[in-house]
N, C-alpha and C positions, 0 to 999 in steps of 0.2 A: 087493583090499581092502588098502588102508596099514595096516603093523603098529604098535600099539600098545606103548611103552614101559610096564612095569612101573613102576607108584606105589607106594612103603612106605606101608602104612597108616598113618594118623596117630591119633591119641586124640579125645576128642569135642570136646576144645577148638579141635583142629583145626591144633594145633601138632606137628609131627614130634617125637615124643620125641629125643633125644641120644644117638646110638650111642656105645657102650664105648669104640671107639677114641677117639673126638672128645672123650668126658668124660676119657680117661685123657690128653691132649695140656693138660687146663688143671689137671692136678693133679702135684705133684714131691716129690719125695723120700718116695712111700709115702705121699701123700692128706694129708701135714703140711702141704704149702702149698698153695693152692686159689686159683685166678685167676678172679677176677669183675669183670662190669662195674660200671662208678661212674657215677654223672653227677657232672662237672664246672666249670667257671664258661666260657664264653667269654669273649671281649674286649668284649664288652658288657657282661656280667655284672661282669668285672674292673673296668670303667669305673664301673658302676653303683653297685659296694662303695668304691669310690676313693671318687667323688662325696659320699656319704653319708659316707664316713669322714672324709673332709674337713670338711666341713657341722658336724659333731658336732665337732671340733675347733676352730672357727672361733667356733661357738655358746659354747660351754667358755671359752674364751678370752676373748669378748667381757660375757658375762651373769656367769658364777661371782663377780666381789667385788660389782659390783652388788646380787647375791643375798646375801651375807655383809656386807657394808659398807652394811646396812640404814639408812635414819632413818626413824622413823614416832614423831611425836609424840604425845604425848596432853593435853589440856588437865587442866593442873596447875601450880602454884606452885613445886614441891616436885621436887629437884635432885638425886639420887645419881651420885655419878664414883667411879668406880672408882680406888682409891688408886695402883693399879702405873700409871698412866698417865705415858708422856713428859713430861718438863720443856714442851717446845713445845705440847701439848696445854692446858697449866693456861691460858694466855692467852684460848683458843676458850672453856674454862669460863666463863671470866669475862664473856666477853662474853655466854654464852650466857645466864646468871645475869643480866645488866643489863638485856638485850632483853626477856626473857619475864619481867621483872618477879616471877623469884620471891622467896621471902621465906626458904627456908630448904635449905643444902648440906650434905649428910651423903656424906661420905666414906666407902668399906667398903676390908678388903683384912685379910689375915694375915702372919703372920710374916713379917719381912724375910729373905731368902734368909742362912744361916749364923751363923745366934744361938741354934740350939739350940732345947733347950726351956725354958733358964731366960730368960725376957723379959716385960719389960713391955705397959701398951698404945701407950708410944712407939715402942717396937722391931717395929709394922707398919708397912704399908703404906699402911692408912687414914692413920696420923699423916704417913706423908710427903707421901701424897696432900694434906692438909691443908696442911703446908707450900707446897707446889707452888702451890697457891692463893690462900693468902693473899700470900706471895711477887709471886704476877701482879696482886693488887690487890681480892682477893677480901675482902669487909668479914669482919672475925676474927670476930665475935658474931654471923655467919652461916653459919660452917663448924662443923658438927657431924663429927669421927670418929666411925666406930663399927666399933672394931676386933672382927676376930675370932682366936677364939685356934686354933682348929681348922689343923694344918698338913697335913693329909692332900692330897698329893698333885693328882688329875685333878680332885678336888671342889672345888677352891680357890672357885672363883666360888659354887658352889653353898651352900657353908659361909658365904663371906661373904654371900650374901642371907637368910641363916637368922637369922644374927647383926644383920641391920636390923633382920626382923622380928619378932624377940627385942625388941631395942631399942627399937621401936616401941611393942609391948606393955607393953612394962613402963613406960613414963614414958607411959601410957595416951594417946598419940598416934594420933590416927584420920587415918589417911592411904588415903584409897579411889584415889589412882594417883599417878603417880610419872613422873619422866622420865628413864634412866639413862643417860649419858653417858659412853663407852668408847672404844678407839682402831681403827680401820681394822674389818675382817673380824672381827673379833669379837664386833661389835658381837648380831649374829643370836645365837649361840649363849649371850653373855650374857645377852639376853632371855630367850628362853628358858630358861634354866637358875633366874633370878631370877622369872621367870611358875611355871615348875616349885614354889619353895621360896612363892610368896605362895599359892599355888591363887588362888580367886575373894577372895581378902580385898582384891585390889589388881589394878590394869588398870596395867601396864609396858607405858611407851614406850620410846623407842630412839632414840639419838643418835651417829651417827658418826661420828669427827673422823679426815680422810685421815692416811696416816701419811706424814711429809715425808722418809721415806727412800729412798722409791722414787715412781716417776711412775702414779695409780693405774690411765690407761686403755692404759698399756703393762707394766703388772705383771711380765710374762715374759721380760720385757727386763733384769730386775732378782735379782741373786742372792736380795737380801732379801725382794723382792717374790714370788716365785716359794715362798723358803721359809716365810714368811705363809699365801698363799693355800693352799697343799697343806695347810701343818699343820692352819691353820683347817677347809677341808673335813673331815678326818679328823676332827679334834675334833668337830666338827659331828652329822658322821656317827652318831659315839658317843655325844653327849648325845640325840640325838633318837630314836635306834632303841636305843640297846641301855641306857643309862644309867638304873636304876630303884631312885631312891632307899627309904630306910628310910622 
């Protein structure tokens, strides 16, 4: 009769527990470091995480100012431009103003950068905005300023659509929408931040005029463009998620 080797019993799972010796060959220096297995990625995997990592960069690249460098019009007469706009920008106004046949342009914007806090309302940006326009050919008894005095920092737009609709109010102007006209990638978040300050009193549209210092479907190609598109996003970011006014 063939002899039989001896089996170590095993546990009901049916797994050989771990002899002493064999657990103390994956532990060193006194059970302070402890050697376990990992699961790791193969070269598929690696491929896999490439592929998709690539995709998402490519997508990033291709869609983000599209998303940011918004136009979505709203039928209206009625023309806000943001006063810190490009000299090159006031021209697009103007035409924009002749096409759509509206009837009336109001300027916003605060403090001009380093005048302190002793200033007028020519020493905004509304008034330069204003210049800029009429300058491009914009009829003068058409362009309404409506400056704001508020210089607080990250709010700037948000201040100044407070101050429209202040301004609005008060010269008892019923304006149920509006078309707001701003430059490249900001165009989104000044929407929004100007939708933010009307609530339901007013339906904002969006207009935005590319910015001619960089090329915008190669953006990343471009110092300026690159520093646009990032800052924008970030701003973005903050007005929509975490930005919660008084």
């Amino acid at each position: 009769m063939p002899s039989q080797t001896p089996v170590e019993p095993s546990g009901k799972s049916g797994v050989r527990p771990m002899s002493r010796e064999s657990s103390a060959r994956r532990q060193k220096l006194g059970g302070l470091l402890v050697c376990k297995q990992r699961w790791g990625l193969s070269w598929r995997g690696w491929l896999a995480l490439i592929v998709v990592g690539l995709t998402g960069v490519i997508s990033l690249l291709v869609f983000i100012r599209p998303f940011l460098a918004v136009t979505d019009r709203v039928d209206s007469d009625v023309l806000v431009v943001e006063g810190w706009i490009d000299q090159s920008t006031a021209p697009v106004a103007v035409t924009e103003f002749k096409t759509h046949s509206d009837r009336q342009v109001f300027t916003t914007g605060g403090p001009v950068k380093g005048v302190g806090t002793n200033f007028n309302d020519y020493h905004t940006l509304a008034s330069v905005g204003a210049g800029l326009l009429i300058d491009a050919g914009m009829p003068r008894d058409c362009v309404q300023m409506v400056p704001c005095h508020e210089s607080g920092g990250h709010d700037r737009t948000y201040n100044s659509a407070l101050a429209l609709k202040r301004w609005f109010k008060e010269h008892n102007l019923q304006v149920r929408r509006f078309n707001l006209l701003t430059e490249d990638a900001h165009a989104r978040r000044s929407r929004l931040l100007f939708q933010e300050a009307f609530g339901d009193t007013a339906e904002v549209g969006v207009i935005s005029v590319p910015d001619p210092d960089y090329d915008p479907a190669r953006w990343w190609k471009n110092s300026e463009g690159v520093r646009v598109i990032i800052g924008e996003s970030i701003a973005y970011i903050y007005a929509r998620f975490f930005f919660h006014p008084a």
